[in-house]
N, C-alpha and C positions, 0 to 999 in steps of 0.2 A: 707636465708637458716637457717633451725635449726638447732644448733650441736648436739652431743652428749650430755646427760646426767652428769653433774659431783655431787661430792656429797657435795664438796664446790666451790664455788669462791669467793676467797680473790677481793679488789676492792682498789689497792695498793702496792708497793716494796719495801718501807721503811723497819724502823726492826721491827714496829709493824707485818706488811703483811707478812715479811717473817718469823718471828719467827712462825705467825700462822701455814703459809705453811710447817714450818718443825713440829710442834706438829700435823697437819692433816695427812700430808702423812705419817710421821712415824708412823700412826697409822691403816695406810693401806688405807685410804678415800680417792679417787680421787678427786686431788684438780689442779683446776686453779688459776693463780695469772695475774690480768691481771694490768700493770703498765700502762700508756699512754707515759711515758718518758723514765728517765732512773731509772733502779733498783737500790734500796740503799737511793733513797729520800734525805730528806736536810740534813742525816748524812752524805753525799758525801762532802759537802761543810767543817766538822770539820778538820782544818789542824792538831790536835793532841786532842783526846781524852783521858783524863788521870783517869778518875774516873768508867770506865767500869771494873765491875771486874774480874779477870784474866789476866791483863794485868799493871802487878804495873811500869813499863817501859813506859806506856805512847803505846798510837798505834793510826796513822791516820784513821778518818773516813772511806776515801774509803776503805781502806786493813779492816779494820773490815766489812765493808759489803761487803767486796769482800769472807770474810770467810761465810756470813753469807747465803748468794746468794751459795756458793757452799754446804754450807749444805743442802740444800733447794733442792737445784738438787740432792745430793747424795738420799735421802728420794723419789725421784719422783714427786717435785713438776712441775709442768708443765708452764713455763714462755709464755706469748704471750704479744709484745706490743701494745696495743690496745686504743682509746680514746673512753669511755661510752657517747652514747646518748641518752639512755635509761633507765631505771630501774623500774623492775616489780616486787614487792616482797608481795604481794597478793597469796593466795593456795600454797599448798605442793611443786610447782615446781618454785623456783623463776629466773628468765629472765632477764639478759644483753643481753641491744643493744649495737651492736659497728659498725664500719662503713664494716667493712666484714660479720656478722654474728649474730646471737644471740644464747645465750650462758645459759645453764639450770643448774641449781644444785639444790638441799633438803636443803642447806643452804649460804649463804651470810654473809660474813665477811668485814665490810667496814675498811680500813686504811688507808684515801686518805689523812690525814694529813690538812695541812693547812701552808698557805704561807704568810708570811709577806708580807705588802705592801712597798715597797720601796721608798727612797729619787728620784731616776732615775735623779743625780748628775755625774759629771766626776768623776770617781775613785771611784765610789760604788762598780761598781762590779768588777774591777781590783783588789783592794783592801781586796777582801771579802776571810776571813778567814789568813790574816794577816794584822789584824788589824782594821777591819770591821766583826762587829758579831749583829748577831741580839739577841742572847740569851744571857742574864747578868747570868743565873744561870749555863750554859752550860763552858761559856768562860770567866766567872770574874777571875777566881782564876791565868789567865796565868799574868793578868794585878796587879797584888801585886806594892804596892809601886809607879803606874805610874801613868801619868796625864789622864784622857781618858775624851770621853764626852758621856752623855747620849742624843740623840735628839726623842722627842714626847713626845704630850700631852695629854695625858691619864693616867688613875688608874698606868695600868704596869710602864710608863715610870718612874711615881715618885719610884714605890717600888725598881724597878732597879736602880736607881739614887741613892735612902739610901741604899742597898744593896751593889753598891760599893763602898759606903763612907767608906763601914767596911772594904774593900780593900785596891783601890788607894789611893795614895796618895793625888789627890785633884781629884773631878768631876765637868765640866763643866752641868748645865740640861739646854738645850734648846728645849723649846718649841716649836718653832717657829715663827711667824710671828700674829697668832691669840691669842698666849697664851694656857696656861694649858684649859683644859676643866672639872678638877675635881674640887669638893669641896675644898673650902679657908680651911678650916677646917683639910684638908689632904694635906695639902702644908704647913701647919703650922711646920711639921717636918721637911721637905726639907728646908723652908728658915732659919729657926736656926741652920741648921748643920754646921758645922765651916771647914769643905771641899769639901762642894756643894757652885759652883759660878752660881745661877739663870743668862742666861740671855735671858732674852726676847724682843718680838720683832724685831728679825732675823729669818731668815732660811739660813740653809746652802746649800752655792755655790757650792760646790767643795769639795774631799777630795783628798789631797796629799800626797804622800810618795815618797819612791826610793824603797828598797825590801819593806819596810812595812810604814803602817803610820806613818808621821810625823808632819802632822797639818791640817786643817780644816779650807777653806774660808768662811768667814759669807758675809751674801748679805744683804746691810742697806746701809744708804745713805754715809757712811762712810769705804769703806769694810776694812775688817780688819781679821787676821789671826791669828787663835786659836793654839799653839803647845800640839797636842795632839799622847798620843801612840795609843789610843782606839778607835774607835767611834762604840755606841750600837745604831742601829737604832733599838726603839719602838714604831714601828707604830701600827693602829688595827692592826687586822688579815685579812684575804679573807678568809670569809666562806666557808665550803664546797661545791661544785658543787650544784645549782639548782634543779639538776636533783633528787639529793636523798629529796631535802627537799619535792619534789614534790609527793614523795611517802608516805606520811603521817609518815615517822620516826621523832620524835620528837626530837626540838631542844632547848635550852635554849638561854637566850634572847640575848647571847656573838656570836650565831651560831655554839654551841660545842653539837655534838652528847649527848644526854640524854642515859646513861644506868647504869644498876643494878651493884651489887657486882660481875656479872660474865660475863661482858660485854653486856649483851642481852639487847639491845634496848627494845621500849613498841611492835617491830614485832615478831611474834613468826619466830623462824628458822633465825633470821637478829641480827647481833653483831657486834659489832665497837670496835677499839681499837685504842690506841699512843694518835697522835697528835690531832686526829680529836673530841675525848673527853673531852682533855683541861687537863688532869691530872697534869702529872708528867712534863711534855714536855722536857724529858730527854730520850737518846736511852735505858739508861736500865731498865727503867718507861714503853716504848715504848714495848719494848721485854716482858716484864713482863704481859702486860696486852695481846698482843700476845698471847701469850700461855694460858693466862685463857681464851680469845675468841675461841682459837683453841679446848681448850677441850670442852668447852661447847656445840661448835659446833658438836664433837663426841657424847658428852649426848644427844645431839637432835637429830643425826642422830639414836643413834641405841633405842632411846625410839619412833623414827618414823616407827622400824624396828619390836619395839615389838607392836605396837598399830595393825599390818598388821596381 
C-alpha cells in the first residue's frame, strides 16, 4: 500500500535525524522520521556528555535526546518505527519500502549512522558506558590520569591510542591476535611513546568490573589480567545498510556517505548527515550537520515548488 505524500523523510533518530526533523517541520514541510530501533541512536548509550553546549554541568545522553525527540515532536515531526527494505530515490517522488508500507516524499534525508563492530566478550556490553566506550574522542577526557586500553587494529585505533597517551596515565594498544594492519611507518609513533604498552598477540577474553571497569582478561597461552579503568573498543565500522549503497548514492572507500558542503549526496533531492558521513562523529557535529541537511532539504523543496 502507498501512503501519503511527505515532503521529507528522515531515514534515522539519532541527533543527526532529529535535528533535521526539527529544522524541516519548524519550517512547515511534512516530514517523517522513520527509526528501525530506538530513537536517540548511540547517543543513548553516552552516560554523561559534557562538551554539548548548553549544558556546562555535564547532561546524560538519553535526557539530551529525550530533549531532543521532544523538540521534534513539538514542531510536528511524525515518528514511525519501521525497518527499510527498500529505497527508491530515482524522479521527483522518492520511495521507502518498509515491511507495512511504502512511504513517498520530494526529498530523503539519510541519518542511519553507523555501528561499531564489537569484541562480543563477557562484560562488553554490561559494561558499556561505564567504562567501555567505543569513541576515544567522545569519552577520553572522563579517563584523565587513568590506566585504560585501546583494543584494534587499524588507522583509528592507533590515533586513539596516541590520543589518550595525551590523557591517561598509561595506555595498554592491543591489537589482537593478528597484529596491527597499518603501515610500520604509522606505528612508529605508537611504539616510542613512553605510555603506550604495545601488546600483541592476544585478544581479549573478558572485561571485568563491579559498578565500572576494573581490568581486562587477555586470552594467550598464559592468560593474564590487564587492570584497566577504560577499554576503547576500535574496531572498523558496519557500513551503512546495502540497501542505500544499492541505490547509486555514492560512497567512499571507508563506506561513509559522499556529500557536498550542504550535505547533498551526488542524488538530486537525497542528503546525509552525522555519523553516516564520517565527519565529526560527535552529537554536536551530528546536529550541526542536521540542520544543514534540513535546510537544504527546504531549498530543494521550494525551488521544486518554483520550477512548477
Amino acid at each position: 500500500m502507498v501512503e501519503e505524500v511527505y515532503d521529507v523523510i528522515i531515514l534515522g533518530g539519532g541527533p543527526a535525524g532529529l535535528t533535521a526533523g526539527i529544522y524541516t517541520a519548524r519550517h512547515g514541510l511534512k516530514t517523517l522520521l522513520l527509526e528501525g530501533r530506538k530513537l536517540g541512536g548511540r547517543a543513548l548509550e553516552a552516560h554523561r556528555i559534557e562538551n554539548f553546549p548548553g549544558f556546562p554541568e555535564g547532561i546524560s545522553g538519553a535526557e539530551l535526546m529525550e530533549r531532543f525527540i521532544a523538540q521534534a515532536e513539538k514542531f510536528g515531526v511524525e515518528f514511525r518505527t519501521e525497518k527499510i527494505l527498500g529505497l527508491s530515490v530515482i524522479g521527483d517522488l522518492k520511495m521507502v519500502l518498509t515491511r507495512t508500507g511504502v512511504y513517498q516524499a520530494k526529498a530523503v534525508i539519510i541519518a542511519t549512522g553507523i555501528q561499531r563492530r564489537q569484541l562480543r566478550v563477557p562484560g562488553e556490553v554490561e559494561f558499556k558506558g561505564r567504562g567501555v566506550s567505543y569513541c576515544a574522542i567522545c569519552d577520553g577526557p572522563f579517563f584523565a590520569d587513568k590506566i585504560v586500553a585501546v583494543v584494534g587494529s587499524g588507522h583509528e585505533a592507533v590515533e586513539d591510542a596516541l590520543r589518550m597517551s595525551e590523557i591517561a596515565r598509561k595506555v595498554y594498544a592491543i591489537p589482537g591476535v593478528d597484529g596491527y594492519s597499518v603501515d610500520a611507518a604509522e606505528l612508529q609513533e605508537l611504539v616510542e611513546n613512553e605510555r603506550i604498552e604495545v601488546i600483541e598477540g592476544v585478544d581479549v577474553e573478558a572485561i571485568r568490573g563491579e559498578d565500572s571497569v576494573t581490568h581486562i582478561k587477555l586470552k594467550n597461552d598464559s592468560p593474564m589480567n590487564l587492570k584497566v579503568d577504560g577499554v576503547f573498543i576500535i574496531l572498523e565500522s558496519i557500513p551503512t545498510t546495502d540497501i542505500i549503497k544499492e541505490t547509486g548514492i555514492q560512497f567512499d572507500e571507508s563506506g561513509c556517505i559522499k556529500v557536498d558542503e550542504n550535505q547533498q549526496t551526488n542524488i538530486e533531492g537525497v542528503f546525509a548527515a552525522g555519523d553516516c558521513v564520517c565527519e565529526g562523529m560527535q552529537v554536536v557535529t551530528a546536529a550541526g550537520e542536521g540542520s544543514k541537511a534540513g535546510l537544504a532539504a527546504l531549498r530543494y523543496i521550494k525551488s521544486l515548488k518554483k520550477a512548477r
